[in-house]
C-alpha positions as CSV (number, residue, x, y, z in Angstrom):
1,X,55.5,41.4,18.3
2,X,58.9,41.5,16.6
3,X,59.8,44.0,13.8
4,X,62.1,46.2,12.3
5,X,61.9,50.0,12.8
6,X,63.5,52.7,11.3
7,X,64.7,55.8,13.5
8,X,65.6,59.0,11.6
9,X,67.0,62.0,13.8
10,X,70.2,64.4,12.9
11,X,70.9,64.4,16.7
12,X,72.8,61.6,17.5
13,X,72.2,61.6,21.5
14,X,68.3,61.7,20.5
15,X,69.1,58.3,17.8
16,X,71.1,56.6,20.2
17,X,68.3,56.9,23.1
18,X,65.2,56.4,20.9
19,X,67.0,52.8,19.6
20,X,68.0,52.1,23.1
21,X,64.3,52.1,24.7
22,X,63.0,50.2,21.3
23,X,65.9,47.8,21.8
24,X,64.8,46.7,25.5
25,X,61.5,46.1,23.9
26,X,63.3,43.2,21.2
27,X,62.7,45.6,18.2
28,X,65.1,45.3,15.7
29,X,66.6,49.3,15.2
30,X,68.0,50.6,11.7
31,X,69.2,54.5,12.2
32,X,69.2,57.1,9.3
33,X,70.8,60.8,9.8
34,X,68.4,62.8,7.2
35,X,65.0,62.7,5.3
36,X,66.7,61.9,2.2
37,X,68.5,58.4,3.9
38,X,65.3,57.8,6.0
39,X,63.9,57.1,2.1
40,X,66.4,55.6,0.7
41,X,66.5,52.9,3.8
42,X,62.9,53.1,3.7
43,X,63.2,50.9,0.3
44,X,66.8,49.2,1.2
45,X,66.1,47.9,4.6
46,X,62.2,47.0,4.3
47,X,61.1,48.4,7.6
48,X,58.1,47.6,9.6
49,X,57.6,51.1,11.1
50,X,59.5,54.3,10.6
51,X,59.7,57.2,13.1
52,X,60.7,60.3,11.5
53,X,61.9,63.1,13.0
54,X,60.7,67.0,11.4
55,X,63.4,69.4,11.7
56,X,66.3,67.5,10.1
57,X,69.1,69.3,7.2
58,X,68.7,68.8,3.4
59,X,65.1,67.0,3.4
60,X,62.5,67.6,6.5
61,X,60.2,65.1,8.1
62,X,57.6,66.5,6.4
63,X,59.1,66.2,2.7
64,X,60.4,62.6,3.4
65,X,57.4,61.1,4.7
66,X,55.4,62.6,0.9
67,X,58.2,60.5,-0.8
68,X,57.8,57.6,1.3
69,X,54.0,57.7,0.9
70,X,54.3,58.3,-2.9
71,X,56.0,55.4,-3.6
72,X,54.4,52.2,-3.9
73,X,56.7,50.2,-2.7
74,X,57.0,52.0,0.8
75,X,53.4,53.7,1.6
76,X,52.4,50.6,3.3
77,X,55.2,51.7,5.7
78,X,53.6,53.6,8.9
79,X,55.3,56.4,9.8
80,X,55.4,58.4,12.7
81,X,56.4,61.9,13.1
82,X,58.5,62.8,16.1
83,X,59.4,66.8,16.5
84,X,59.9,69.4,19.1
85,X,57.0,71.5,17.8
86,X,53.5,71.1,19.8
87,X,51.9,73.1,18.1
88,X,48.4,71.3,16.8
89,X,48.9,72.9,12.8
90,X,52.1,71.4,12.7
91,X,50.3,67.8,13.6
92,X,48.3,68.2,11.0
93,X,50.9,69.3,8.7
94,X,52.4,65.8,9.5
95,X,49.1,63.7,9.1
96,X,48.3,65.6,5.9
97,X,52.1,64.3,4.5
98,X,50.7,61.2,4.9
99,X,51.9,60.0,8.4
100,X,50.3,57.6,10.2
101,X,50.5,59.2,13.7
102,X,52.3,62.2,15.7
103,X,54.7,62.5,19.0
104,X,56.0,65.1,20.6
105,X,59.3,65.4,22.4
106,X,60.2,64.7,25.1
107,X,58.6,61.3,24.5
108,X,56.7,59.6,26.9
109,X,57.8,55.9,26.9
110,X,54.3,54.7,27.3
111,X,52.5,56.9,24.5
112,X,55.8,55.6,22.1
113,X,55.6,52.2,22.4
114,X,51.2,52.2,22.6
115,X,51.8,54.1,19.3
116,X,54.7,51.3,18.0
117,X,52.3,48.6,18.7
118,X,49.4,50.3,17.2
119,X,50.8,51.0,13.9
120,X,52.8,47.2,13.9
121,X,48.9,46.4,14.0
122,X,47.8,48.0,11.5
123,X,50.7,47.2,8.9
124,X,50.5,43.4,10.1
125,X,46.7,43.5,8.9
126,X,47.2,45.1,5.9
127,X,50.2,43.5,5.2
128,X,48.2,40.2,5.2
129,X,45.3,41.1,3.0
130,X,48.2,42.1,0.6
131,X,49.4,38.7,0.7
132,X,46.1,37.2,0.3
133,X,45.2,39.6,-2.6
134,X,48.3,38.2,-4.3
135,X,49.8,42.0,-4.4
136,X,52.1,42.8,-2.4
137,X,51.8,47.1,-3.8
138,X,48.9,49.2,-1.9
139,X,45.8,49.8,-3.6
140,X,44.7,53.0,-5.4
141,X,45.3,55.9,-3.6
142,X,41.9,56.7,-1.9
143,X,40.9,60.6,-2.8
144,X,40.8,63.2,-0.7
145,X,37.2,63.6,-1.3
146,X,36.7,60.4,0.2
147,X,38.4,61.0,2.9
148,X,36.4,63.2,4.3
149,X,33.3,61.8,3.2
150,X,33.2,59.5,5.7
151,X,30.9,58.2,8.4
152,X,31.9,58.5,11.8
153,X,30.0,56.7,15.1
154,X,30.3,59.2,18.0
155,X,29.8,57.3,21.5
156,X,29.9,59.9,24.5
157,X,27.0,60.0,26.7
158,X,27.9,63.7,28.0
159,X,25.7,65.6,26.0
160,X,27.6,69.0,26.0
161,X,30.5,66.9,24.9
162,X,29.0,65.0,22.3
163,X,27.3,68.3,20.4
164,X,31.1,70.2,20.3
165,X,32.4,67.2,19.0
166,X,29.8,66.1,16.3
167,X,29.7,70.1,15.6
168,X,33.7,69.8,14.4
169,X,33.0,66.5,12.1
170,X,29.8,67.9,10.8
171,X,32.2,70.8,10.0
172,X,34.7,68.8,8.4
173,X,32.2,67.4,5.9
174,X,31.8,63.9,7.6
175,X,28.7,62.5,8.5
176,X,28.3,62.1,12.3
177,X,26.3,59.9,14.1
178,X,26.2,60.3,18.1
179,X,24.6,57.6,20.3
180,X,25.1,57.7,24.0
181,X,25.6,53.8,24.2
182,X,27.5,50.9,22.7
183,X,24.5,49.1,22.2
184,X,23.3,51.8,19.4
185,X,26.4,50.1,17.4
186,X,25.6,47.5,15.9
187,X,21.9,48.6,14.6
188,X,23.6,51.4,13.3
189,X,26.5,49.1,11.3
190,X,23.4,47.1,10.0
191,X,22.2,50.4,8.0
192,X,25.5,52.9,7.4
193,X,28.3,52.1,5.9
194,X,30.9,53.3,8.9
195,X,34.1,54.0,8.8
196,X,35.4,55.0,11.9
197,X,34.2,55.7,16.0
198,X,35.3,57.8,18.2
199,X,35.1,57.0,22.2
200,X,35.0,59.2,25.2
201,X,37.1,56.4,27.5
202,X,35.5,58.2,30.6
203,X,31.5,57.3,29.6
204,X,29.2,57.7,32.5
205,X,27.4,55.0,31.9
206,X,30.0,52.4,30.6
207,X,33.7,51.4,31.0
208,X,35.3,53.1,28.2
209,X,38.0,50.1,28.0
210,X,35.6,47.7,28.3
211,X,33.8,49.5,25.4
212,X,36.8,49.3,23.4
213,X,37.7,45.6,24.2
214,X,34.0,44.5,23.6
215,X,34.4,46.6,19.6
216,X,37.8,44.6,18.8
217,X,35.8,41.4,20.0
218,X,33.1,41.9,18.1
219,X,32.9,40.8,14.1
220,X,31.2,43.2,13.2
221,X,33.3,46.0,14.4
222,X,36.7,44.3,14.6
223,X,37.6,46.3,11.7
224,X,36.3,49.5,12.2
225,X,38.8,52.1,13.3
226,X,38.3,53.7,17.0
227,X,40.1,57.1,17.9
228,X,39.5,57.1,21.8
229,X,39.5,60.8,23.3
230,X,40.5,61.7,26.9
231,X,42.5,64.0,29.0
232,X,45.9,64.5,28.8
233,X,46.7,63.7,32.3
234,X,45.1,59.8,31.5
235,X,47.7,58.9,28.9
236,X,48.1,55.5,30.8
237,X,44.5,54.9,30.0
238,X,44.5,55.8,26.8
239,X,47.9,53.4,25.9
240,X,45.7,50.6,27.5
241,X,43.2,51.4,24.5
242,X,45.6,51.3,22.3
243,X,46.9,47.7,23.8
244,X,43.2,46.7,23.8
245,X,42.8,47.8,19.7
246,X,42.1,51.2,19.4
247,X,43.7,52.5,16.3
248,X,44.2,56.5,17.6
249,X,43.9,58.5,19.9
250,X,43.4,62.9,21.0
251,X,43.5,64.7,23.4
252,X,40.6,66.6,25.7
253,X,39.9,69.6,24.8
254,X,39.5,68.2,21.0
255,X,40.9,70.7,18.8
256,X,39.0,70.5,15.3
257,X,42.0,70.7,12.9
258,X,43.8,67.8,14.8
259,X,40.1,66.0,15.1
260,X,39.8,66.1,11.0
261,X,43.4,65.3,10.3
262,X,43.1,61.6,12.5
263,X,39.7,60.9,10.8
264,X,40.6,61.8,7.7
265,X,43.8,59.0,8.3
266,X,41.6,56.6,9.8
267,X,38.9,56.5,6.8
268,X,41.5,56.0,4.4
269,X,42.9,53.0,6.6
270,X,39.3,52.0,6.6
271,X,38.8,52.4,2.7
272,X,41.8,50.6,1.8
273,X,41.7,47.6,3.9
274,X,37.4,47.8,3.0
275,X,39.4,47.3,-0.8
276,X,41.3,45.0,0.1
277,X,39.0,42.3,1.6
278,X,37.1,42.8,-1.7
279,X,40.1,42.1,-4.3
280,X,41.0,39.4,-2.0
281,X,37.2,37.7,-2.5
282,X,36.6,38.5,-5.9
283,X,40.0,36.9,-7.0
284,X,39.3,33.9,-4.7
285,X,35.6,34.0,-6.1
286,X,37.6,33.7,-10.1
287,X,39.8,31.2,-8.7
288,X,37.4,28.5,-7.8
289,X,34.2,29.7,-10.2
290,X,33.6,29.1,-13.9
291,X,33.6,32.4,-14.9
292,X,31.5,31.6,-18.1
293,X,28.3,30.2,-16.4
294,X,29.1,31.0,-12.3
295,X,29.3,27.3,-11.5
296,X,32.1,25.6,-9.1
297,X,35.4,24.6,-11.2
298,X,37.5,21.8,-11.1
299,X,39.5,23.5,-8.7
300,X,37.2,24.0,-6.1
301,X,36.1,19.9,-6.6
302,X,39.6,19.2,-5.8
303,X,39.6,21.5,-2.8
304,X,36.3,20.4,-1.4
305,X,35.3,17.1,-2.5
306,X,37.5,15.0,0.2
307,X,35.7,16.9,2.8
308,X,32.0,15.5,1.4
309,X,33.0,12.3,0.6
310,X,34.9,12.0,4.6
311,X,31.6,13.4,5.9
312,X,29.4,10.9,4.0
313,X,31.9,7.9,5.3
314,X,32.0,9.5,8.9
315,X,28.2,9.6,8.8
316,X,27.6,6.3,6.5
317,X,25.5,8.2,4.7
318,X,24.8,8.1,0.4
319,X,26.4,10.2,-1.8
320,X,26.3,9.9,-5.6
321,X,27.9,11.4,-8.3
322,X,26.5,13.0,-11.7
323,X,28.4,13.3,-15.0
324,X,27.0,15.2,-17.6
325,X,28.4,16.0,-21.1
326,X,26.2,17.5,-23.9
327,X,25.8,16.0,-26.9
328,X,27.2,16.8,-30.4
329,X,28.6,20.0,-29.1
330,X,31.6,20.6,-31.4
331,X,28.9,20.6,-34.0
332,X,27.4,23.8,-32.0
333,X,30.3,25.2,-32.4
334,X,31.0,25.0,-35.7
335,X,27.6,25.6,-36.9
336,X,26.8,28.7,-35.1
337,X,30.1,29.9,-33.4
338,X,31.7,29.5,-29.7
339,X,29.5,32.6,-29.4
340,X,26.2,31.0,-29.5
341,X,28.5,27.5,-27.8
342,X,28.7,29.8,-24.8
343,X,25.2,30.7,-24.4
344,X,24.1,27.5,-24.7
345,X,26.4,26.4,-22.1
346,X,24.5,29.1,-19.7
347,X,21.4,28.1,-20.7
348,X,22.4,24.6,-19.8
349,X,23.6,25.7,-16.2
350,X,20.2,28.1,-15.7
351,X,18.2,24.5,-16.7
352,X,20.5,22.1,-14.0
353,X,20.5,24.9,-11.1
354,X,16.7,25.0,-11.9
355,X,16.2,21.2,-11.5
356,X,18.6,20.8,-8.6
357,X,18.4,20.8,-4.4
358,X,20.4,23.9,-3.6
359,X,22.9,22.1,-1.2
360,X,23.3,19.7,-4.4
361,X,27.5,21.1,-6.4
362,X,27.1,21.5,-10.1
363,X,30.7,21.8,-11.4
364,X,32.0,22.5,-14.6
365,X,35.0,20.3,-15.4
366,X,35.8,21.6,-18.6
367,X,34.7,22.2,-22.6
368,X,30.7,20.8,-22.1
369,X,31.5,18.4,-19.4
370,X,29.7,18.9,-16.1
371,X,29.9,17.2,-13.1
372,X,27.0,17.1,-10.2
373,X,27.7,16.0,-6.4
374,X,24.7,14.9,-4.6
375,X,25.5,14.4,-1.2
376,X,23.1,12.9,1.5
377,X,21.9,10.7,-2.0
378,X,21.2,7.1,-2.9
379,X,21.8,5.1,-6.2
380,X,18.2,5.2,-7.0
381,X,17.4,8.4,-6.4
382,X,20.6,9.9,-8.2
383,X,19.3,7.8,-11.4
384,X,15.8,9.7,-11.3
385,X,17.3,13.0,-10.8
386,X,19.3,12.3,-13.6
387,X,16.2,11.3,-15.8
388,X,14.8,14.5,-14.9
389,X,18.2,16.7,-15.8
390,X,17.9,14.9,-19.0
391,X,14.4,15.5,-19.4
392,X,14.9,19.3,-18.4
393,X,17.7,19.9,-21.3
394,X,15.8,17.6,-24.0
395,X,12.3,18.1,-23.9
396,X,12.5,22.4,-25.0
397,X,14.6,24.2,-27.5
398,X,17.3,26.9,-26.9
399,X,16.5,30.3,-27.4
400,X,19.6,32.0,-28.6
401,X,19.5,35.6,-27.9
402,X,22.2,37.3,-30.1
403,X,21.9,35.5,-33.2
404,X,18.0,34.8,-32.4
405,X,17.2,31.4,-33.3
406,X,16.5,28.2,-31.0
407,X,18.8,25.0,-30.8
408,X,17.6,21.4,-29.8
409,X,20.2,20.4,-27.4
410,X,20.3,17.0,-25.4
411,X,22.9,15.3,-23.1
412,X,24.3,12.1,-22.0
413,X,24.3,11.5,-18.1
414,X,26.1,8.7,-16.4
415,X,25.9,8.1,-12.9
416,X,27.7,6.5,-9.8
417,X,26.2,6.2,-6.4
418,X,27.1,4.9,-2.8
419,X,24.1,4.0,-0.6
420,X,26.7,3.6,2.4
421,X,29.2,6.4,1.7
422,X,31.9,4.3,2.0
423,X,33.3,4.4,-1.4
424,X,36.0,6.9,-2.8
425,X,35.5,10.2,-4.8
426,X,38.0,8.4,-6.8
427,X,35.7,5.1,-7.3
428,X,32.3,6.9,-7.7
429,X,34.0,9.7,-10.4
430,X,35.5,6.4,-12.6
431,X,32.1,5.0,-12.2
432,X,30.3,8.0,-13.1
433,X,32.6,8.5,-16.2
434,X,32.4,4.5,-17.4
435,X,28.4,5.2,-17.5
436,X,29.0,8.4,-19.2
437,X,31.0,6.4,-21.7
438,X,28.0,4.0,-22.1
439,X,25.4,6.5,-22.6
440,X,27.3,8.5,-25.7
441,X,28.5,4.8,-27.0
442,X,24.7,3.7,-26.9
443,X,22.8,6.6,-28.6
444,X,23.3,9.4,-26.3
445,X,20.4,11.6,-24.9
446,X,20.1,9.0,-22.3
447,X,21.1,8.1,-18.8
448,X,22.7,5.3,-17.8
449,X,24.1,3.9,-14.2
450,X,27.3,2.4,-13.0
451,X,25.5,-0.9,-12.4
452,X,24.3,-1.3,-16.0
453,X,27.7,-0.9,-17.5
């Protein structure tokens, strides 16, 4: 995938090499000398990934990655420390500043670009839920508390193994699970909220790849990060899990401080994207639902109701359309407030889902006008529902909770139907809305069909 990366070294030999080996790969390369440019580009030149170097003059690694993470417009950004230093406390230094992954010089050239394609991954997903969410800022920031409150899935079928390693996220406060095969998964997905798995890529029982590829295939654990652990000396199969979809990776033996830094990273990748799916459906919920009485809007007819009426033609089958309005509602209002207008426009709603097929669309065009699509219905059938809509708003009162006090309410229904399907939404809604007419013109609480008009 194409992108734009930003490379921050002071060593000019180390810049020129790094941009060279990303360049052969068609990534576009911005340089910065210092922390303190490597954030200032961070915000000028938009990047895609940053790799950041540690032990740099005026502002480290460390330092510049905080900024970048602190500011909203830029913590999207993953960033990858790259530093001399091996040792594991200065890894988790890193992670704990907020970076998204670690390498150590000298770089291998398959670990760096796994890693590239890895995080390009992970922004490209976010980035989209962003878009879809309507907000292009990150969410909240997640606590550390919930961080390390996760639940991890622990897949290794060596049993030694497996107790060291639940022993160490047991000990970092997470909840660990271990199962011995991949088809404990998805049972255990069906009951936990999971945030994460690790994999042993060398099961005895399994292909650890095929594992991995089998996860990222999978629905219900597309989403779900994996940190795949193997020796050092089988880094080439551990970039291919990173190809494949794994979202991390560590090294054999697992040291427990590294172990907790990569989960801890990994649930909050986990928690925000889990936050962003749900702003993205509850502000697609709002945009096509009456948020008054929960019924479809006029927006969502408009969306959806060329797709019934083209099934109903495909399939020359009858669809019929329902207008509804209630009668003397302004009078409601004024009398006893919008208040009281409101709840009798939920009480109205409760009465039509009560009285209606569940496959049948109750939409709420506006004010007290509703709207009701009956697919898979003739003319004649549409006219008795119709009766029996009336009949279910006329023949009771309306208790009023908040003032208490009950309200006779009626409607006028007009109705259009095609027995063949073959006429327009257009057609049908005029139709439906000339009957309407008819109905309020003729005495109201009453129902009244396109052919009598």
């Amino acid at each position: 995938m194409s992108a734009r990366l930003l490379v921050t070294d002071d060593n000019p030999l180390n810049v020129k090499l790094l941009s060279a080996k990303l360049a052969r790969e068609y990534y576009t390369v911005v340089t910065a000398e210092n922390g303190v440019q490597a954030v200032e580009k961070s915000v000028t030149e938009k990047p895609d990934l940053i790799l950041l170097d540690v032990m740099m003059p005026e502002m480290d690694g460390f330092e510049a990655c905080r900024q970048i993470k602190a500011n909203p417009a830029t913590q999207g950004i993953p960033v990858v420390m790259v530093t001399a230093l091996s040792d594991v406390q200065d890894r988790v230094r890193g992670l704990d500043a907020g970076a998204d992954d670690f390498l150590t010089k000298p770089i291998n050239d398959v670990a760096l670009m796994a890693r590239v394609r890895s995080c390009l991954r992970l922004k490209s997903l976010m980035d989209e839920w962003r878009m879809r969410e309507g907000n292009g800022a990150m969410m909240a920031d997640i606590d550390e508390e919930s961080m390390r409150s996760g639940q991890i899935i622990l897949l290794d079928d060596a049993p030694h193994e497996q107790d060291i390693i639940r022993k160490h996220i047991h000990h970092a406060g997470m909840i660990c699970h271990g199962i011995s095969s991949s088809a404990e998964i998805e049972p255990l997905l069906e009951r936990e909220r999971i945030h994460a798995i690790m994999l042993n890529l060398n099961l005895q029982s399994e292909e650890g790849l095929r594992v991995c590829a089998n996860l990222k295939a999978n629905e219900a654990t597309r989403y779900v990060p994996i940190v795949v652990y193997a020796d050092e000396s089988e880094l080439g199969k551990i970039a291919k899990a990173l190809d494949i979809g794994a979202n991390d990776y560590i090294f054999k033996p697992v040291d427990p401080h590294e172990l907790q830094a990569r989960l801890k990273t990994q649930i909050k990748h986990k928690r925000t994207y889990d936050r962003l799916r749900l702003s993205y459906e509850k502000n697609m919920t709002m945009a096509v639902t009456d948020p008054l009485t929960g019924v479809h809007n006029r927006h969502y007819m408009e969306k959806n109701l060329p797709r019934l009426f083209d099934r109903s033609k495909a399939n020359r089958k009858p669809i019929s359309v329902v207008m509804l309005d209630i009668d003397h509602f302004k009078k409601i209002n004024d009398t006893y407030g919008h208040h009281v207008g409101d709840q009798v426009l939920q009480e109205l709603v409760r009465r039509l889902n009560a009285s209606m097929r569940f496959f049948d669309l109750v939409i709420r065009l506006g004010g007290e006008e509703f709207s009701v699509i009956m697919p898979e219905t003739p003319y004649g059938a549409a006219m008795s529902a119709g009766e029996r809509l009336r009949a279910a708003v006329a023949n009771s009162p309306f208790v009023i909770a908040e003032p208490k006090l009950e309200i006779n309410v009626t409607m006028s229904v007009g109705i259009a139907g095609s027995d063949d399907g073959q006429e327009t939404s257009e057609i049908l809604f005029r139709k439906a809305d000339a009957a309407l007419y008819k109905a309020k013109e003729t005495g109201r609480n009453k129902v009244v069909g396109d052919k009598e008009v």
